[in-house]
Backbone as XML, in Angstrom:
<?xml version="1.0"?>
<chain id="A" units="angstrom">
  <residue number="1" name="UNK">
    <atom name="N" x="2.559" y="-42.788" z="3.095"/>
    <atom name="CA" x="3.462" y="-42.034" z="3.936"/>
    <atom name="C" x="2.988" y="-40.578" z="3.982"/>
  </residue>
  <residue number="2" name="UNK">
    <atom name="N" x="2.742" y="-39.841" z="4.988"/>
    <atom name="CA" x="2.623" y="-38.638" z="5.205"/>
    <atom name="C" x="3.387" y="-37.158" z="4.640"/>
  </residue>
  <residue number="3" name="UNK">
    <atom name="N" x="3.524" y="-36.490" z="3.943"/>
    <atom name="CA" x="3.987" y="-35.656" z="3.588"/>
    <atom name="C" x="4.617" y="-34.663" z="5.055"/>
  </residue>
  <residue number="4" name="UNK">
    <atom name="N" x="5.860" y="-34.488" z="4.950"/>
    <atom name="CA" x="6.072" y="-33.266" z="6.321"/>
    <atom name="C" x="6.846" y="-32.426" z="5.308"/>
  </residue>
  <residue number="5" name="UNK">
    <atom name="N" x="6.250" y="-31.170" z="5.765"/>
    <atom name="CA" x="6.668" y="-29.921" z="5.161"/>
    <atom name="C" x="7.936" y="-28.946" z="6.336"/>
  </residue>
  <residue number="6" name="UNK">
    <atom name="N" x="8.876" y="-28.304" z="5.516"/>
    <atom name="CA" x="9.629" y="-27.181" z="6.150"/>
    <atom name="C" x="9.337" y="-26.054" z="5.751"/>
  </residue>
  <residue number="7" name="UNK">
    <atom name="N" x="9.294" y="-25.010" z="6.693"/>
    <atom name="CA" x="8.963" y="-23.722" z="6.399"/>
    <atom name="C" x="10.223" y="-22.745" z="6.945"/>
  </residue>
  <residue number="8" name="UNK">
    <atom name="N" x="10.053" y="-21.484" z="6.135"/>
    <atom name="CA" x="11.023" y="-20.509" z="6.047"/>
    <atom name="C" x="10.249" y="-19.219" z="5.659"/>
  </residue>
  <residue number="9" name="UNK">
    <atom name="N" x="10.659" y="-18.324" z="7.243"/>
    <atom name="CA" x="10.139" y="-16.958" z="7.073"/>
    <atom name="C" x="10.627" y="-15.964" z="7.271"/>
  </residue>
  <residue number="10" name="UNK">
    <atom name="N" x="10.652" y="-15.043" z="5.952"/>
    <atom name="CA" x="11.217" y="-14.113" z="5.399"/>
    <atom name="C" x="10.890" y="-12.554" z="5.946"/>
  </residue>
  <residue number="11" name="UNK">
    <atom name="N" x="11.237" y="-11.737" z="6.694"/>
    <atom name="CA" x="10.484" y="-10.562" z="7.306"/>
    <atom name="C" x="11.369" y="-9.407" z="6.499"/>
  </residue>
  <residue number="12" name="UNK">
    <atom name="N" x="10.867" y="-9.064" z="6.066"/>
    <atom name="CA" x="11.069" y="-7.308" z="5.098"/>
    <atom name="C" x="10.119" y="-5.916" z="5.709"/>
  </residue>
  <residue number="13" name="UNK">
    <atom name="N" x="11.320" y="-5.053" z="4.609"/>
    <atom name="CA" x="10.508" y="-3.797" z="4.850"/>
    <atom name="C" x="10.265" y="-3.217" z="6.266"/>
  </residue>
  <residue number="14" name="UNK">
    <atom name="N" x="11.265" y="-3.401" z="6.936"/>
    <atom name="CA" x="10.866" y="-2.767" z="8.421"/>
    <atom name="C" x="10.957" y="-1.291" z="8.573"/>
  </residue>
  <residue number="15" name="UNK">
    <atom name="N" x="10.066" y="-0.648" z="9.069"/>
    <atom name="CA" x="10.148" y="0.457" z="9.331"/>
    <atom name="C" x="9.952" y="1.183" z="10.447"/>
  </residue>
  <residue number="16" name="UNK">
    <atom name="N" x="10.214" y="2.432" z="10.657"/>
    <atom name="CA" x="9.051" y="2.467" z="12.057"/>
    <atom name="C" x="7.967" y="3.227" z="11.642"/>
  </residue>
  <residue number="17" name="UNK">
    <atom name="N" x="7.401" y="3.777" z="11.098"/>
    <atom name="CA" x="6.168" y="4.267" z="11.105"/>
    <atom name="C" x="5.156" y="3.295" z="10.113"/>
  </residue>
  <residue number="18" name="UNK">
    <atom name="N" x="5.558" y="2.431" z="9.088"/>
    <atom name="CA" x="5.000" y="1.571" z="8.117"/>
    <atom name="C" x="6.056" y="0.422" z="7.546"/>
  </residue>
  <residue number="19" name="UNK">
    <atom name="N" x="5.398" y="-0.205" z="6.698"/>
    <atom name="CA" x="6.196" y="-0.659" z="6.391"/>
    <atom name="C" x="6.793" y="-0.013" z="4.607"/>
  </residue>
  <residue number="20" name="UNK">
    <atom name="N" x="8.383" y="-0.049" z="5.106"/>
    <atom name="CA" x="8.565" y="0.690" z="3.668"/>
    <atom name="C" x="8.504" y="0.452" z="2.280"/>
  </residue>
  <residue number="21" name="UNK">
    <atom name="N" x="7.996" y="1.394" z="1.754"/>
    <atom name="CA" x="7.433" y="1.222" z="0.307"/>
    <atom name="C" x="8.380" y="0.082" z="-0.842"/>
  </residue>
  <residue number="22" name="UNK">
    <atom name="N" x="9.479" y="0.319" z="-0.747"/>
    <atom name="CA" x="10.128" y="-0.826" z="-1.805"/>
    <atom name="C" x="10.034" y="-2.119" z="-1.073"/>
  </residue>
  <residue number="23" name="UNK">
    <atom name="N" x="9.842" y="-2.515" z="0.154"/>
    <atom name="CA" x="9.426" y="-3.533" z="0.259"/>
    <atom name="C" x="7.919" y="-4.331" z="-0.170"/>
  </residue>
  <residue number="24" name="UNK">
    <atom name="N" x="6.899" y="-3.388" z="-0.653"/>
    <atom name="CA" x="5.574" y="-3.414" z="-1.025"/>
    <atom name="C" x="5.966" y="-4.080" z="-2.593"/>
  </residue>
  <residue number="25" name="UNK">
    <atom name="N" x="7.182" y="-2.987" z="-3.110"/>
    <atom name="CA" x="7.211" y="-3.037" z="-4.685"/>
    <atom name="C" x="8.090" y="-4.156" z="-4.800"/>
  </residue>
  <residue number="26" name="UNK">
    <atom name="N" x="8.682" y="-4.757" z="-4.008"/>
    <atom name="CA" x="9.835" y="-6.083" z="-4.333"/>
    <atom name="C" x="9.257" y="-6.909" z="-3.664"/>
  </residue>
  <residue number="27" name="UNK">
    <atom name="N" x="8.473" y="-7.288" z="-2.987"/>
    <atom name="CA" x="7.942" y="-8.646" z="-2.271"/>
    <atom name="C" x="7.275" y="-9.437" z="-3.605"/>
  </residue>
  <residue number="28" name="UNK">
    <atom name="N" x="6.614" y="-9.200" z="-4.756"/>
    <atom name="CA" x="6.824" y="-10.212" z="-5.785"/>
    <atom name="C" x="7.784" y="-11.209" z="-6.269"/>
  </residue>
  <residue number="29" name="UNK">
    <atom name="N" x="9.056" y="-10.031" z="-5.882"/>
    <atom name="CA" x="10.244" y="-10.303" z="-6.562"/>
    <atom name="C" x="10.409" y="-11.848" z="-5.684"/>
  </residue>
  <residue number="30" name="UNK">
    <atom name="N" x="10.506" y="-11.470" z="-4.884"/>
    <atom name="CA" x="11.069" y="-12.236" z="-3.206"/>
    <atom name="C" x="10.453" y="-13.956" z="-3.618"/>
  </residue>
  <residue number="31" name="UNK">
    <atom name="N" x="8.798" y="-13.977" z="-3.664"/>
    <atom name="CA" x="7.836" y="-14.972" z="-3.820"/>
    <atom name="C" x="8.470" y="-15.735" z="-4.937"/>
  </residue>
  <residue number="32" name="UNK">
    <atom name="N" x="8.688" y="-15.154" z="-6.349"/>
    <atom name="CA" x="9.400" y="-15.606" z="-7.458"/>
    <atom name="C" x="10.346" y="-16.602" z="-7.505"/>
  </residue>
  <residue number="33" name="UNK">
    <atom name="N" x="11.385" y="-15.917" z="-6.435"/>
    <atom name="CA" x="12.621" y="-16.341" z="-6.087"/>
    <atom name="C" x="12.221" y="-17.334" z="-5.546"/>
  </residue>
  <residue number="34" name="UNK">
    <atom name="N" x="11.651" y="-17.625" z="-4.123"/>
    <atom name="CA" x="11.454" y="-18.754" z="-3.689"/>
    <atom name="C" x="10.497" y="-19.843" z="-4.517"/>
  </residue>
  <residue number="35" name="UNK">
    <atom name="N" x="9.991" y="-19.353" z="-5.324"/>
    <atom name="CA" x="8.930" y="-20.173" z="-6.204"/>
    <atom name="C" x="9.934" y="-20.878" z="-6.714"/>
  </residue>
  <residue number="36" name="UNK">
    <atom name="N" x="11.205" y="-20.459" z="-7.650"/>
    <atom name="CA" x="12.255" y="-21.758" z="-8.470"/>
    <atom name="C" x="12.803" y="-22.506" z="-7.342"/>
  </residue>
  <residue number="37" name="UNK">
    <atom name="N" x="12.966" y="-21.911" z="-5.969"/>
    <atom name="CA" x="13.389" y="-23.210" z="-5.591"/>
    <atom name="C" x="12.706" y="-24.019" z="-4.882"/>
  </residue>
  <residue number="38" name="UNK">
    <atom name="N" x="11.413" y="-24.201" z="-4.941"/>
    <atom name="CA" x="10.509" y="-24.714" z="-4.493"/>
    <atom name="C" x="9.447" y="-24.481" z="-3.656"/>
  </residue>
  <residue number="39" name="UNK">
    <atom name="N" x="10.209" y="-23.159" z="-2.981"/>
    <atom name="CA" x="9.076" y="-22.727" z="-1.727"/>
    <atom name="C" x="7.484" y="-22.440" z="-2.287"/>
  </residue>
  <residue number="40" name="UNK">
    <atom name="N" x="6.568" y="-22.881" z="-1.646"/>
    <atom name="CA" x="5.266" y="-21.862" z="-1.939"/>
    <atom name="C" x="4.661" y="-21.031" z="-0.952"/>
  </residue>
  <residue number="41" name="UNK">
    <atom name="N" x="4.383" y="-19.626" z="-1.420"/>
    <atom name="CA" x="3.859" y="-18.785" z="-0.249"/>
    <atom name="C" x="2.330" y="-19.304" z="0.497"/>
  </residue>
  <residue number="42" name="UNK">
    <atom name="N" x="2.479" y="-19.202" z="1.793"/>
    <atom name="CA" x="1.314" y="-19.492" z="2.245"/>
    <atom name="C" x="0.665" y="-18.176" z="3.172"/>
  </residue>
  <residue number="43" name="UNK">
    <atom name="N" x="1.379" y="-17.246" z="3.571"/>
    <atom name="CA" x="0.541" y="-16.660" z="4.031"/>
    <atom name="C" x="1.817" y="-15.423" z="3.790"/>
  </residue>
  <residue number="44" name="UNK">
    <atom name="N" x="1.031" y="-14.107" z="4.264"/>
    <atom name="CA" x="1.685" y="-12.779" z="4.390"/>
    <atom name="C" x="1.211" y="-12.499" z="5.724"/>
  </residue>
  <residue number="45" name="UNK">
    <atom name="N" x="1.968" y="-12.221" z="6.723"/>
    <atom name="CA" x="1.935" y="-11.207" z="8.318"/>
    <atom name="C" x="2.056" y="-10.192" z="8.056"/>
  </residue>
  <residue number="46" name="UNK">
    <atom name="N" x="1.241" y="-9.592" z="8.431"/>
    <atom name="CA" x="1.633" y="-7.846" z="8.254"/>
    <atom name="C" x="1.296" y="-7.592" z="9.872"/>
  </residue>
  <residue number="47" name="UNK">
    <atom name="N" x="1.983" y="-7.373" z="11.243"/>
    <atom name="CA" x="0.920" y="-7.581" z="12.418"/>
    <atom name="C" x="0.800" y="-5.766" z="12.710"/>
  </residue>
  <residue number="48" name="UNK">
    <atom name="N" x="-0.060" y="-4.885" z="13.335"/>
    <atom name="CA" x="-0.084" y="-3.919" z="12.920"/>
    <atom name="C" x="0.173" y="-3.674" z="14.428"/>
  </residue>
  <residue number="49" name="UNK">
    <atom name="N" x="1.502" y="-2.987" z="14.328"/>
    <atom name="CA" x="2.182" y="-2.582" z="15.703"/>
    <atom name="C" x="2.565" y="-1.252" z="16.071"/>
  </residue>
  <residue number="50" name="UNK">
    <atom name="N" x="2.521" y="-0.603" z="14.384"/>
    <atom name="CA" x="3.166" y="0.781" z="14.635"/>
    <atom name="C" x="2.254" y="1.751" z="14.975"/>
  </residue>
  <residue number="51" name="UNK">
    <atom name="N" x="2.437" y="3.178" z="14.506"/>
    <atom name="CA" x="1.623" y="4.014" z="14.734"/>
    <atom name="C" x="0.026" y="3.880" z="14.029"/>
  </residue>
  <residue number="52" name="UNK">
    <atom name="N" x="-1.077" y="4.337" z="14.665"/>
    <atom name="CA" x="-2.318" y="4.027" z="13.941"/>
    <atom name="C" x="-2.487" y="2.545" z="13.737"/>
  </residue>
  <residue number="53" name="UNK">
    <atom name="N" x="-1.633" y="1.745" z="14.219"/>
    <atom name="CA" x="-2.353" y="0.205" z="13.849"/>
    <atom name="C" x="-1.635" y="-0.120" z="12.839"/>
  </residue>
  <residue number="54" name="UNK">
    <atom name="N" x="-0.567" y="0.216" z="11.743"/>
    <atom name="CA" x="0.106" y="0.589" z="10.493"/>
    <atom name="C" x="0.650" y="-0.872" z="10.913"/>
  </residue>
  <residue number="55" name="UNK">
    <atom name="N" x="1.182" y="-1.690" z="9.922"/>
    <atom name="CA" x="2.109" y="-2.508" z="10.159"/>
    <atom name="C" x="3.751" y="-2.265" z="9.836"/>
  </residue>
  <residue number="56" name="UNK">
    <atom name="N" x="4.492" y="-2.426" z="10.487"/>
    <atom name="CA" x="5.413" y="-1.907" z="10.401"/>
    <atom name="C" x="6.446" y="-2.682" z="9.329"/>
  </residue>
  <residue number="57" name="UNK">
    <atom name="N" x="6.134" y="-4.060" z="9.661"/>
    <atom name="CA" x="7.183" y="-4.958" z="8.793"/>
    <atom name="C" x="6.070" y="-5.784" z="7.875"/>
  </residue>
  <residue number="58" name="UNK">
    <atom name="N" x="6.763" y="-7.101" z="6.709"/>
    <atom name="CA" x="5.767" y="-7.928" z="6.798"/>
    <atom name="C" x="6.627" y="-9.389" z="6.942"/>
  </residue>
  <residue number="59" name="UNK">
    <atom name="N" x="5.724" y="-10.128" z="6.874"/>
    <atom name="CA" x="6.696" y="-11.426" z="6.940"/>
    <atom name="C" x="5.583" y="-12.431" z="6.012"/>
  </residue>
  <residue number="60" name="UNK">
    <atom name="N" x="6.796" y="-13.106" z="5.009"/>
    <atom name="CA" x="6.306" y="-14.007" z="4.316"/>
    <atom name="C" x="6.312" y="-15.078" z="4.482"/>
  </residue>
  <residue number="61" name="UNK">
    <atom name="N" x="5.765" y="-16.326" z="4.682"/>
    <atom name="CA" x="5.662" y="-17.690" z="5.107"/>
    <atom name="C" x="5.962" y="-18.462" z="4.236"/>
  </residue>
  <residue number="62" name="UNK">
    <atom name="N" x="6.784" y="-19.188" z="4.004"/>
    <atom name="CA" x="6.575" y="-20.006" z="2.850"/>
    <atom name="C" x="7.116" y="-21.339" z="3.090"/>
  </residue>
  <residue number="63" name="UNK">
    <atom name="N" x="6.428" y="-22.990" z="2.182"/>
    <atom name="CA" x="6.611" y="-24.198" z="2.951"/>
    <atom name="C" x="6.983" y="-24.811" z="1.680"/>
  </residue>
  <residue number="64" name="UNK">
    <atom name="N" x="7.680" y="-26.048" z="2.050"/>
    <atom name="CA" x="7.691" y="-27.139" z="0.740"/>
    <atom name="C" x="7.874" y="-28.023" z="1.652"/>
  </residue>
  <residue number="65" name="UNK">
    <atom name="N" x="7.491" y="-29.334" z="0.852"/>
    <atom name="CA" x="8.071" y="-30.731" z="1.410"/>
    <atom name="C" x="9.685" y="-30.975" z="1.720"/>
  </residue>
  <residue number="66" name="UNK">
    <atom name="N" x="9.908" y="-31.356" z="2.898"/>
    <atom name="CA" x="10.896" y="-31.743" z="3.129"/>
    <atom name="C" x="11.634" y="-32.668" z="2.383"/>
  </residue>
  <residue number="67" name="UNK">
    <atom name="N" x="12.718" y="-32.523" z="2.172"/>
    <atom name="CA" x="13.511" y="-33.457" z="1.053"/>
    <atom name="C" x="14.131" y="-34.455" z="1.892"/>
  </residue>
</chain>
């Protein structure tokens, strides 16, 4: 049987000129959290929209098998 996965994505730290600093220093926190309940991170978005190319937000991806 095929494994199908659900995903859930988390976008922090929005700012407008960057993205803001305690979101840099708590996005561990965030991964953690979803780690006990099963999620695993698969990717980080950072898309760079703001000023200079800066990314403004980020967004975390994260998947597990569907229950």
């Amino acid at each position: 049987m095929e494994t199908r996965y659900e995903y859930k994505h988390v976008r922090m730290g929005e700012g407008w000129f960057g993205v803001r600093k305690q979101a840099l220093d708590e996005y561990p926190r965030v991964v953690e959290e979803h780690a006990r309940d099963g999620w695993r991170l698969v990717q980080v978005f950072a898309p760079g929209v703001g000023p200079y190319g800066k990314a403004t937000y980020l967004e975390l991806i994260f998947e597990r098998p569907r229950r």
